[in-house]
C-alpha positions in Angstrom: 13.6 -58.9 64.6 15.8 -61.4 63.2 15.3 -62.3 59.5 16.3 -66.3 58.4 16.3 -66.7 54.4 16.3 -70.5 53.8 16.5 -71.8 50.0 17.9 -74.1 47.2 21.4 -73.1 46.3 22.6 -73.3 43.0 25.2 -75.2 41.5 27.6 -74.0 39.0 30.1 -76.9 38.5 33.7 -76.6 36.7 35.4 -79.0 34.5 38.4 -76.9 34.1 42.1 -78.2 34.1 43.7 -76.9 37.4 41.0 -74.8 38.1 42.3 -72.7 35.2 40.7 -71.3 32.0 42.5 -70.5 28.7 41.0 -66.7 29.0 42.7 -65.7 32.0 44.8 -62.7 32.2 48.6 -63.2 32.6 50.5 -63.1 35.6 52.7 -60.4 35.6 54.7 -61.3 38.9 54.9 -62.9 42.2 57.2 -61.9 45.4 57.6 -63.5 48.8 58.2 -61.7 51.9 59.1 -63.2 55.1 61.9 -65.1 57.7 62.8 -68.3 59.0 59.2 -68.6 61.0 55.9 -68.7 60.2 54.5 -65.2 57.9 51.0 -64.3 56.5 49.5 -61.5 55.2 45.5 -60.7 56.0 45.3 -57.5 53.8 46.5 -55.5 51.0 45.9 -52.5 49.7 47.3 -50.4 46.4 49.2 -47.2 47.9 48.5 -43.8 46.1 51.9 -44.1 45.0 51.0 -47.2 42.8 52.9 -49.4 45.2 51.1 -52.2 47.4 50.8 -52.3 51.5 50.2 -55.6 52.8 49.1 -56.2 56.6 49.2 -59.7 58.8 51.4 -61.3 61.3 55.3 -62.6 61.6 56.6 -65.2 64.1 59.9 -64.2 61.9 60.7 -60.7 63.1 59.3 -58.2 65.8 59.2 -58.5 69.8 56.9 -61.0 70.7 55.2 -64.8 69.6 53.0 -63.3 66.7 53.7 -59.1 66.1 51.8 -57.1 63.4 53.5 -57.0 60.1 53.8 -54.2 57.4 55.1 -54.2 54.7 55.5 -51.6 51.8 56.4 -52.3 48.3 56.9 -50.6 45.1 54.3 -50.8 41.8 56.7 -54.1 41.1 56.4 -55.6 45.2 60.0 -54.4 45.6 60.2 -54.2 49.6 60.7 -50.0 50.1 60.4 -50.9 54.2 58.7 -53.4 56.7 57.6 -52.4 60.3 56.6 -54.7 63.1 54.2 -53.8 65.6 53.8 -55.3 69.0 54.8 -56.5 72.5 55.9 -59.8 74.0 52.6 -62.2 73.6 50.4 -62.9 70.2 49.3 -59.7 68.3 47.8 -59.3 64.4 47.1 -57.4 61.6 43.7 -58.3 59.7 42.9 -55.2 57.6 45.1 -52.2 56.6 44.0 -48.7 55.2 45.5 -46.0 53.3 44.1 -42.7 55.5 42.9 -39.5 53.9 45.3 -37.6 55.8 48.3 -39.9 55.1 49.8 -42.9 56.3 47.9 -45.9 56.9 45.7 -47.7 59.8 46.2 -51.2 61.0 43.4 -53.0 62.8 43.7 -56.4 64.4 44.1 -57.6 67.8 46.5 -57.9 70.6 47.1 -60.0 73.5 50.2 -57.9 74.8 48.0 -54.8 75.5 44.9 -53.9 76.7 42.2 -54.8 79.3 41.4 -59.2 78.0 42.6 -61.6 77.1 42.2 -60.3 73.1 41.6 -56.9 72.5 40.5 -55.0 69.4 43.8 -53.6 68.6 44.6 -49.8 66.1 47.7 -48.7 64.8 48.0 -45.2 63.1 51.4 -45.1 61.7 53.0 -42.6 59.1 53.5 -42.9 55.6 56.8 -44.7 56.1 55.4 -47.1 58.5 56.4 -45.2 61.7 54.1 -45.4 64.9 52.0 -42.3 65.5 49.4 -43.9 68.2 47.5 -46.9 68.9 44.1 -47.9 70.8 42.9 -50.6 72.3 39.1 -52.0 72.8 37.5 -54.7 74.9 36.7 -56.3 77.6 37.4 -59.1 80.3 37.4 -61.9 77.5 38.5 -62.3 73.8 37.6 -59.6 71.4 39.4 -60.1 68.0 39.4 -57.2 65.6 39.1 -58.3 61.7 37.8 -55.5 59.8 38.3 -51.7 59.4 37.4 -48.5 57.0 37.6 -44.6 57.3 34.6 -43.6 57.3 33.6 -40.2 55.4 34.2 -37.9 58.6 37.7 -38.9 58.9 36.8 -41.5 61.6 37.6 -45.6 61.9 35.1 -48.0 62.2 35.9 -51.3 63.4 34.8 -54.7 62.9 34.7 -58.1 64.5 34.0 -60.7 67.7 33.5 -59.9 70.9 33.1 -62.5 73.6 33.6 -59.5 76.4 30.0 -58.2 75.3 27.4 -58.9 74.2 24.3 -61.5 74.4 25.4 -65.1 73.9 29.1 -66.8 73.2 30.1 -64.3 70.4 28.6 -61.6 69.1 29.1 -59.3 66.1 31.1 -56.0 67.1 30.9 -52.7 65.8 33.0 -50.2 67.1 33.4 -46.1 66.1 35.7 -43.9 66.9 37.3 -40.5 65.6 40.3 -39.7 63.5 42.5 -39.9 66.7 41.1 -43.3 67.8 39.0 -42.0 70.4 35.9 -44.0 71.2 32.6 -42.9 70.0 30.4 -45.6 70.0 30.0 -49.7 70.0 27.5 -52.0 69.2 27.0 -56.0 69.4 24.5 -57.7 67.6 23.6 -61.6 68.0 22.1 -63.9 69.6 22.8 -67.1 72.4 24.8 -68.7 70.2 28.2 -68.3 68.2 28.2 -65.0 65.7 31.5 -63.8 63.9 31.4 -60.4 62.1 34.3 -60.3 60.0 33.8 -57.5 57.1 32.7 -54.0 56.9 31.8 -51.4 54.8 30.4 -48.1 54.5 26.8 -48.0 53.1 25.7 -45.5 50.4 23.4 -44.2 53.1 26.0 -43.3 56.1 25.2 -46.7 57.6 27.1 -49.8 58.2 27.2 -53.4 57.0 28.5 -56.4 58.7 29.2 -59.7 56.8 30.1 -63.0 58.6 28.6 -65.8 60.5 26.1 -66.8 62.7 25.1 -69.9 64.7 22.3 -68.5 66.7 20.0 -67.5 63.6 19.4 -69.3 60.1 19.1 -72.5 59.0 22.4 -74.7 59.6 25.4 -74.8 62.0 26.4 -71.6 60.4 24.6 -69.5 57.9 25.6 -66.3 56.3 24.7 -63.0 58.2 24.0 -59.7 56.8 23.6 -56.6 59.4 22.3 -53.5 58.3 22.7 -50.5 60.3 22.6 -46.6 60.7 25.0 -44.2 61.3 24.9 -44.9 65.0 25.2 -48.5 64.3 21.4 -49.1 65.4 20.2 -52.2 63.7 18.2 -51.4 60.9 17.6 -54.7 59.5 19.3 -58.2 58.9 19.0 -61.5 56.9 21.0 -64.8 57.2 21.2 -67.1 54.0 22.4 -70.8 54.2 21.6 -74.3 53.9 21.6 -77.3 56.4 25.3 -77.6 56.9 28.1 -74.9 57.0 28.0 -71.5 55.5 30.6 -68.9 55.9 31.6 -65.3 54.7 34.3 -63.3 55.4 34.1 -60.5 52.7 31.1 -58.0 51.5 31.2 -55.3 49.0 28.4 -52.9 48.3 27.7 -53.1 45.1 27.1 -50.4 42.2 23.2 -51.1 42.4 23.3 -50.0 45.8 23.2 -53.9 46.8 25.8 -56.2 48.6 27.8 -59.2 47.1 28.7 -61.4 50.1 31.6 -64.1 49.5 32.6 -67.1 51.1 31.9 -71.2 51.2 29.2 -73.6 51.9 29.1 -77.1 52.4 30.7 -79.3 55.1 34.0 -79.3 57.3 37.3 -79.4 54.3 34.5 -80.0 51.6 33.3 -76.4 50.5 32.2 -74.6 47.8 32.9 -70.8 47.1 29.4 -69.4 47.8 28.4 -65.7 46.2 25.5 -64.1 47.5 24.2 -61.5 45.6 21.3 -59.1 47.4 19.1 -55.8 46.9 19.8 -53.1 49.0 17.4 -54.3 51.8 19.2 -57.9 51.9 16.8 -59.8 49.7 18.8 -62.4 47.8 18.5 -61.4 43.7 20.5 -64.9 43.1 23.1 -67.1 44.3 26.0 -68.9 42.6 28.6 -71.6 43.6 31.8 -73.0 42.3 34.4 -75.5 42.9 35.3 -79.1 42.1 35.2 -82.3 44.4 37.4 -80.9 47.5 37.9 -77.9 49.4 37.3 -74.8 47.8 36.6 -71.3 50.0 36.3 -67.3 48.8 38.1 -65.0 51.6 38.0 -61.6 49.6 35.4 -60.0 46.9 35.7 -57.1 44.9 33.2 -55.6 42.5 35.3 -55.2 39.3 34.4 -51.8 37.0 33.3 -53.9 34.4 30.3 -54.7 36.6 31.5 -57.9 37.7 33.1 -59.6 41.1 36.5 -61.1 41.8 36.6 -63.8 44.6 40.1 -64.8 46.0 40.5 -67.7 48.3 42.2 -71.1 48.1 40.9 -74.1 46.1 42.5 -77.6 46.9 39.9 -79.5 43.7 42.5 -77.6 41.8 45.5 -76.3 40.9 49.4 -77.4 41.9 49.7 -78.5 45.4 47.8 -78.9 48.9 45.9 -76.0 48.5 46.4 -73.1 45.9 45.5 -69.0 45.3 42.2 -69.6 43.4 41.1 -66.1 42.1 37.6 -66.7 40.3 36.0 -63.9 37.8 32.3 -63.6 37.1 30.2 -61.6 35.3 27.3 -59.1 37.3 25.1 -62.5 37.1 27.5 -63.6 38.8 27.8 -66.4 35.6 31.7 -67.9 35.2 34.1 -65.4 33.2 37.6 -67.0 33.7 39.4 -68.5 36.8 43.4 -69.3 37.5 44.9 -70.9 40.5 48.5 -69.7 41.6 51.2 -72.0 43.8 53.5 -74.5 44.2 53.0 -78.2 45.6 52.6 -76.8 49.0 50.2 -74.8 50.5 49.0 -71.1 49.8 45.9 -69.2 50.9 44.6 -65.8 49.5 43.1 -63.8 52.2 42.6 -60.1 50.1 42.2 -59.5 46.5 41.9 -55.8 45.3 41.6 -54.9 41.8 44.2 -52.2 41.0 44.3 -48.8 39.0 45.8 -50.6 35.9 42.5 -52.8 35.5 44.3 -56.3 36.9 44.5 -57.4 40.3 46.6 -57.8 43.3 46.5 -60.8 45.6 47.9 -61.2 49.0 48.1 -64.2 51.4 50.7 -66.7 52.4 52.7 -69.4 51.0 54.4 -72.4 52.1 55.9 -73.2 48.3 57.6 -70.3 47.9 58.6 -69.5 51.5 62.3 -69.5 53.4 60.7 -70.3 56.2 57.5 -72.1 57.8 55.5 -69.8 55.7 55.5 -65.9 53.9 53.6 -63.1 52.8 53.3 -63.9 49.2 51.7 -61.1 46.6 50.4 -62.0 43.1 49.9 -59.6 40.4 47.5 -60.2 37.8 47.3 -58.2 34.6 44.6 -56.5 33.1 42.0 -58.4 31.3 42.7 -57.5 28.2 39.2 -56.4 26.4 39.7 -56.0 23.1 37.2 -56.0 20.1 38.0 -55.6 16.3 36.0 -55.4 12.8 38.2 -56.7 10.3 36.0 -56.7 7.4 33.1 -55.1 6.2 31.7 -56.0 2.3 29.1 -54.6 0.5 27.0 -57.0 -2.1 27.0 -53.8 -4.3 28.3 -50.0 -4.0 25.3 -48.7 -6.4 21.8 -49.2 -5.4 18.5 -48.0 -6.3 16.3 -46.2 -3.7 14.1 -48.2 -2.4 15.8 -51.4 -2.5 18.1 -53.8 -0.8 22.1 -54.2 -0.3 23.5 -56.8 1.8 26.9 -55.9 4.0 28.7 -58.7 6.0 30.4 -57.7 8.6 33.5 -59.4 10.4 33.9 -58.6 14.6 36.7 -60.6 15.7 37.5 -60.5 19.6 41.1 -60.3 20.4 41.2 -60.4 24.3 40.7 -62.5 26.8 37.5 -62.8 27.9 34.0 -63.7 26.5 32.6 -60.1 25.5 28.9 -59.8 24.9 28.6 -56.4 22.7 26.7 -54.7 19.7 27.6 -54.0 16.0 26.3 -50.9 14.7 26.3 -50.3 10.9 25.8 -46.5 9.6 25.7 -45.1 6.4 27.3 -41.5 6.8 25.7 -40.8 10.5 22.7 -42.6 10.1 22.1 -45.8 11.7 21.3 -48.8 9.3 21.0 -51.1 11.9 22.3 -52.7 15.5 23.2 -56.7 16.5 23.5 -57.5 19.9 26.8 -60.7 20.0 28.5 -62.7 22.4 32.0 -64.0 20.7 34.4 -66.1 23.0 37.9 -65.0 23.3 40.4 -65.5 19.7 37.4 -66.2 17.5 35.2 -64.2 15.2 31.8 -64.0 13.5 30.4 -62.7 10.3 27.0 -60.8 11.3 24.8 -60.1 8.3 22.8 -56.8 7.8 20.6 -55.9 5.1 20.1 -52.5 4.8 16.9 -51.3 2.8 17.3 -47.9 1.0 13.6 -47.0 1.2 13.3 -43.6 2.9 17.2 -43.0 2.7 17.7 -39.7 0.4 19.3 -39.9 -2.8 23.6 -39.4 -2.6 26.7 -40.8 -2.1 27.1 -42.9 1.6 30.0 -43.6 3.3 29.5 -47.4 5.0 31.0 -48.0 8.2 30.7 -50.5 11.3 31.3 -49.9 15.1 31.9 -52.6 17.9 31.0 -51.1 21.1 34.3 -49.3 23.5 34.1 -52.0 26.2 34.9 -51.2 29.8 39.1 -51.1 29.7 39.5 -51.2 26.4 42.5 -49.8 25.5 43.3 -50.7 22.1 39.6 -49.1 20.5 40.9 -47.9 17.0 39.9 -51.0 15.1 36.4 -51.0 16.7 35.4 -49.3 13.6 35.7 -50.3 10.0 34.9 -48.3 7.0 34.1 -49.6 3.4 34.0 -47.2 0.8 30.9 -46.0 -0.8 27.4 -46.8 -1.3 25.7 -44.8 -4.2 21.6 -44.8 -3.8 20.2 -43.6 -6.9 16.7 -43.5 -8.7 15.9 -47.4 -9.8 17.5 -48.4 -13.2 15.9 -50.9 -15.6 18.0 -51.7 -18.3 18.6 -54.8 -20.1 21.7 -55.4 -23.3 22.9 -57.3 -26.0 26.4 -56.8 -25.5 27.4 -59.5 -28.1 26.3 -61.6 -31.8 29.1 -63.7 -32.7 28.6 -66.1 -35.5 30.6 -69.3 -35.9 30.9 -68.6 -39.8 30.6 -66.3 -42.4 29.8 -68.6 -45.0 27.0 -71.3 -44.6 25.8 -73.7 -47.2 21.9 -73.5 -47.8 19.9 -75.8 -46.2 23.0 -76.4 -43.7 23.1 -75.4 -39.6 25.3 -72.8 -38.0 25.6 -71.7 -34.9 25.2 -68.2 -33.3 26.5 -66.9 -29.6 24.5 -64.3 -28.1 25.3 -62.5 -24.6 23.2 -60.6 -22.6 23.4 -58.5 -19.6 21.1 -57.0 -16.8 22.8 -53.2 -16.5 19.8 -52.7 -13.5 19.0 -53.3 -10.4 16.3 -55.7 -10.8 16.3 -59.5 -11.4 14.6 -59.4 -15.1 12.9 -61.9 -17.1 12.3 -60.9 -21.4 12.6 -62.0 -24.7 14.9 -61.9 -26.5 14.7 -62.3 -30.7 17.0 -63.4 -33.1 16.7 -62.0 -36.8 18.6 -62.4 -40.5 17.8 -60.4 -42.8 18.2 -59.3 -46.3 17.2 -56.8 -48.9 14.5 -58.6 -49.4 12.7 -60.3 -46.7 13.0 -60.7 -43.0 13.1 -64.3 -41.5 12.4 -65.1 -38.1 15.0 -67.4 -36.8 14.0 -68.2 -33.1 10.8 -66.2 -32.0 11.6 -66.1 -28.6 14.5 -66.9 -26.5 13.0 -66.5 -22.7 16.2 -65.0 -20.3 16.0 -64.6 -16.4 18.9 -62.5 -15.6 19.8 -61.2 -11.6 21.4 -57.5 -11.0 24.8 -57.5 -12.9 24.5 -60.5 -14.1 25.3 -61.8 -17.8 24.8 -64.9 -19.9 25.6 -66.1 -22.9 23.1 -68.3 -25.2 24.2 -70.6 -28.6 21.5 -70.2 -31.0 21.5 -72.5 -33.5 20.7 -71.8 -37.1 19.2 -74.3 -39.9 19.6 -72.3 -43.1 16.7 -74.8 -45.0 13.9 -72.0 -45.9 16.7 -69.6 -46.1 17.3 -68.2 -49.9 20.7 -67.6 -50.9 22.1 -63.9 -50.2 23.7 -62.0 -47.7 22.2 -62.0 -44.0 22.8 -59.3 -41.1 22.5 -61.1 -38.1 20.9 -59.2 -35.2 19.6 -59.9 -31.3 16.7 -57.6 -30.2 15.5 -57.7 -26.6 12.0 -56.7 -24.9 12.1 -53.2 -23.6 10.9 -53.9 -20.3 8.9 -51.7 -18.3 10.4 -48.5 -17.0 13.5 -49.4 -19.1 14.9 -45.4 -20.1 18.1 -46.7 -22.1 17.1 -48.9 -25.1 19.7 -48.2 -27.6 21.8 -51.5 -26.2 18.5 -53.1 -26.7 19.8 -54.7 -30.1 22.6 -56.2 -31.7 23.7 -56.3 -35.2 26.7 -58.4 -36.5 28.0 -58.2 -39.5 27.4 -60.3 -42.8 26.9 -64.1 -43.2 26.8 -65.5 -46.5 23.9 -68.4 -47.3 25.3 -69.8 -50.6 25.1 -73.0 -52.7 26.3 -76.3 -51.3 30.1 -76.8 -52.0 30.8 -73.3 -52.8 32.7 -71.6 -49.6 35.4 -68.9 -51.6 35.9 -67.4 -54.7 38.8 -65.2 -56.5 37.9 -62.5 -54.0 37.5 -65.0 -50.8 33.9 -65.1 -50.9 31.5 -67.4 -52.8 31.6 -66.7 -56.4 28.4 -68.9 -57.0 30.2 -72.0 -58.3 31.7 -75.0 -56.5 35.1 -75.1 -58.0 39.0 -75.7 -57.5 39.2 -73.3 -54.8 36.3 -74.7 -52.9 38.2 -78.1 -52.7 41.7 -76.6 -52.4 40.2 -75.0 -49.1 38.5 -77.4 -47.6 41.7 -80.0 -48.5 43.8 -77.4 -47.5 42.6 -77.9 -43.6 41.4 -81.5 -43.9 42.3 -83.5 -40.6 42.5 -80.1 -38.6 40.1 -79.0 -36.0 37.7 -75.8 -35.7 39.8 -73.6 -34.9 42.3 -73.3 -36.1 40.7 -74.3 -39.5 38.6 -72.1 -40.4 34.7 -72.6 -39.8 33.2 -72.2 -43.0 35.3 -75.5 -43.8 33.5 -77.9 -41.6 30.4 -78.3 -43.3 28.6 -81.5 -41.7 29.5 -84.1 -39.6 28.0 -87.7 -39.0 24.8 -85.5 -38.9 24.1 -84.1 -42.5 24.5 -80.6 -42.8 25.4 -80.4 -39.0 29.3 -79.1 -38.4 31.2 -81.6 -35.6 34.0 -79.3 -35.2 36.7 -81.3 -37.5 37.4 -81.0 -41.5 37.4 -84.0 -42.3 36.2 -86.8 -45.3 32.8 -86.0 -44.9 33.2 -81.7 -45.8 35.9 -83.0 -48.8 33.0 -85.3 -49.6 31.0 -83.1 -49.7 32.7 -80.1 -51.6 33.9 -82.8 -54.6 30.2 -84.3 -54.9 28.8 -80.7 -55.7 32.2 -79.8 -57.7 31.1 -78.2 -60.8 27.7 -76.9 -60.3 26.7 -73.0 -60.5 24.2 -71.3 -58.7 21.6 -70.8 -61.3 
């Protein structure tokens, strides 16, 4: 029973200059191949030597209009030898093989041998090219051979069009045979209509697959069709996928899922979109994707990538250099848009094979007409790897001492240095343990900070080493910077501690009833923001005086501040003060003795009376009060000394300068004693 899958296709439009994206991979180099005449190659494969072999037709050299083509190359497409294959009328190349046993197969068709007019043509030659045997296929009419794989017992199985056989005016053919290309078996499938198989491969399963298209099922003039068969090429089942106008493949790979990824175009005649069909294992369509600008655009070759994702290789005339150019298209497993790049000159080039080589890039194979020394020549792109590459560059801690149970934040810096979007996970551990995981997707050249906060509660306490890992991505060569260590983290038991660190008095000497001023710092030494009191005393032999009951502080992990206290000496008796800071022991607080602060000794004396014979106050305001304070008039504080400026335009309130007011001052109490 014949399947038809009708639906909505999806759009995926570009705005890309030329067709080309800035993430591409580099082209590493290009080579031409060909004569005077017409040249184009249908097929390339990598050798096992790390060269490439490319298959199609030459009207340049050989015996006849059109002869086979082969030609061999080195890892760098330096020619090693060519071969041409064939007799006096029109013969081709579509597919080439590297065999198991050595050598390589050629499978096209010929018009100089055989029993039709076209005849599914096979060429076993040697590993330098040289002819070993050929078969030939088919019937009365046209039979043209496009396809062709070993199969895993050595054998060939063959691909195409048969209009000798079959049920309407073309019909998919499948033909086995054994190593020696003896014939084993055949099979068409189709309908009344036109149907073109034109790709091949071996399922997981020992069947078959067919990809190409069909006029006699489906929806439109041509829709996609899928053939699944056994090993004896007995249908199993089949599905077609298209729209209302024209939709044709050329190229299916099985995919790692065990489903198929079936490439070609859809639209209208010169006005196509690459088309990528992706389907389970029993044909049903999982999604579909397009892509392509204004004019003709067309896939001719997939190949599932090993990152997961597919490689289309066709032409593209919406962009690009000339008439129409190589357009080799990379997407992700989604099949979503990775990176593109279009290759040629302001002629015309097709690619007809892609295949993704050993070194992660991608060889391309077709013809061009830019490039060319004649009306047209093999032409073979190489494409380096896509260079994944993924770095941390930083990793900081908010703190390297932590109590258990509680909270450090580490930023963490992934920077992607290759070319493609990479979608990947940063992993933070301390030692071996895992503090956490963040899934990102960075674009190629730029970089993120990612934030993690790692909580200490059920962590043991040590010492822990802090690292962070970007994950290996496929082909990633470069993987010694995808991890980033950052010294250690010390968790610990929980530490409360609060301290005055500092009393600093502006003066030693203040006059009674006058205002100093007093700078206090304090610092949080634990791990907890803290709020407390803190209290400010001077005291004598005598008596203690409250200066400022209570100075409220809110003071984060680590951090200090420092507070001016200011002091009004009115209530104060004259003597000798110590000045000293006392904070709150706060709760859980083990190490108190940094809870207090004492400076040392500020004198309250009589107004006026700042020095004496021994450079203290000698309880009279005298000569040497006024010498002093004249000795630094008209200087600011510092470098005059404090005790100097005694008020400002606010009495009894120091404004930083000696000036008339503090001479003032000193001469209008010059003479008095303390009683």
């Amino acid at each position: 029973m014949l399947i038809s899958l009708f639906f909505g296709m999806l759009t995926l439009a570009f705005d890309i200059l030329h067709g080309e994206c800035s993430e591409s991979p580099a082209t590493e180099w290009t080579r031409a191949y060909g004569g005077a005449d017409y040249d184009c190659a249908f097929s390339v494969v990598e050798a096992s030597d790390g060269g490439y072999v490319l298959a199609g037709f030459t009207k340049s050299f050989g015996a006849g209009n059109y002869d086979p083509w082969l030609v061999k190359t080195d890892d760098d497409g330096n020619i090693q030898w060519n071969r041409t294959y064939g007799g006096a009328n029109y013969d081709c190349a579509n597919s080439v093989v590297e065999t198991a046993g050595g050598g390589y197969a050629l499978f096209g068709h010929t018009s100089s041998f055989g029993a039709g007019e076209n005849d599914f043509w096979l060429v076993k030659v040697d590993s330098a090219g040289n002819h070993e045997w050929n078969q030939t296929y088919g019937g009365p009419d046209n039979d043209y051979g496009e396809s062709i794989i070993e199969t895993s017992d050595g054998g060939y199985v063959l691909a195409g069009r048969t209009f000798s056989l079959g049920a309407g005016s073309g019909d998919f053919w499948l033909v086995k045979v054994d190593s020696a290309g003896n014939h084993e078996w055949n099979q068409t499938y189709g309908g009344t209509d036109f149907d073109y198989g034109f790709s091949v491969v071996e399922a997981s399963d020992g069947g078959y697959v067919l990809a190409g298209w069909t006029r006699s099922f489906g929806a439109g003039d041509y829709d996609f069709w899928l053939v699944k068969t056994d090993d004896d090429g007995n249908m199993q089942w089949n599905r077609t996928y298209g729209g209302a106008n024209d939709d044709r493949t050329d190229s299916v790979v099985e995919t790692y899922d065990g489903g198929y990824a079936i490439a070609g175009y859809t639209g209208s005649h010169l006005n196509y979109d690459v088309w990528l069909v992706k389907t389970d294992s029993a044909g049903n369509m999982q999604w579909n994707k397009t892509y392509g600008g204004p004019d003709n655009d067309e896939a001719r070759s997939i190949v599932e990538a090993s990152d997961g994702g597919y490689v289309l290789a066709g032409l593209t005339k919406s962009f690009g250099a000339g008439g129409n150019d190589f357009w080799l298209v990379k997407v992700d497993s989604d099949g979503n848009h990775q990176w593109n790049k279009t290759y040629g000159g302001g002629n015309s080039e097709l690619a007809t094979s892609v295949v993704e080589t050993v070194d992660g890039g991608y060889a391309i194979a077709g013809y061009t007409s830019s490039f060319d020394v004649g009306g047209g020549d093999f032409w073979l792109v190489k494409v380096a790897p896509e260079q994944h590459d993924l770095a941390i560059v930083d990793v900081v801690l908010s703190k390297t001492i932590v109590g258990q149970g509680y909270s450090l934040d580490i930023n963490v810096t992934a920077e992607n240095q290759g070319d493609l979007t990479e979608t990947f996970n940063v992993t933070v551990y301390g030692n071996t343990t895992i503090i956490g995981t963040k899934g990102i997707v960075l674009t190629s050249g730029n970089s993120a900070n990612i934030p993690f906060t790692w909580n200490t509660t059920g962590w043991d306490i040590g010492n822990y080493t802090v690292s962070a890992n970007a994950t290996i991505l496929p082909n990633e060569t470069d993987t010694n910077d995808n991890i980033y260590v950052n010294g250690m983290v010390t968790v610990r038991l929980p530490i409360y501690d609060i301290a005055i660190t500092n009393v600093t008095p502006s003066k030693t000497v203040v006059c009674q009833n006058h205002t100093m001023y007093i700078n206090l710092t304090v610092e949080n030494q634990g791990d907890f923001t803290e709020t407390f009191n803190v209290t400010l005393y001077a005291n004598n032999t005598f008596e203690s005086h409250n200066m400022q009951s209570l100075l409220t502080v809110d003071l984060d992990p680590g951090e200090n501040d420092t507070f001016t206290i200011i002091w009004n000496t009115t209530s104060f008796a004259k003597g000798n003060y110590t000045i000293e800071a006392v904070a709150d022991i706060i709760l859980g607080e083990i190490e108190t003795t940094d809870n207090s602060f004492t400076d040392g000794w500020v004198i309250v004396a009589m107004v006026g009376d700042i020095t004496g014979p021994d450079d203290w106050p000698d309880g009279e305001c005298e000569m040497r009060d006024v010498g002093l304070v004249a000795r630094y008039f008209g200087e600011d504080v510092p470098p005059a000394p404090a005790n100097c400026d005694l008020t400002g335009p606010t009495t009894g309130v120091p404004d930083g300068t000696v000036d008339m007011r503090d001479v003032g001052l000193v001469a209008r109490h010059f003479g008095e004693t303390d009683p």
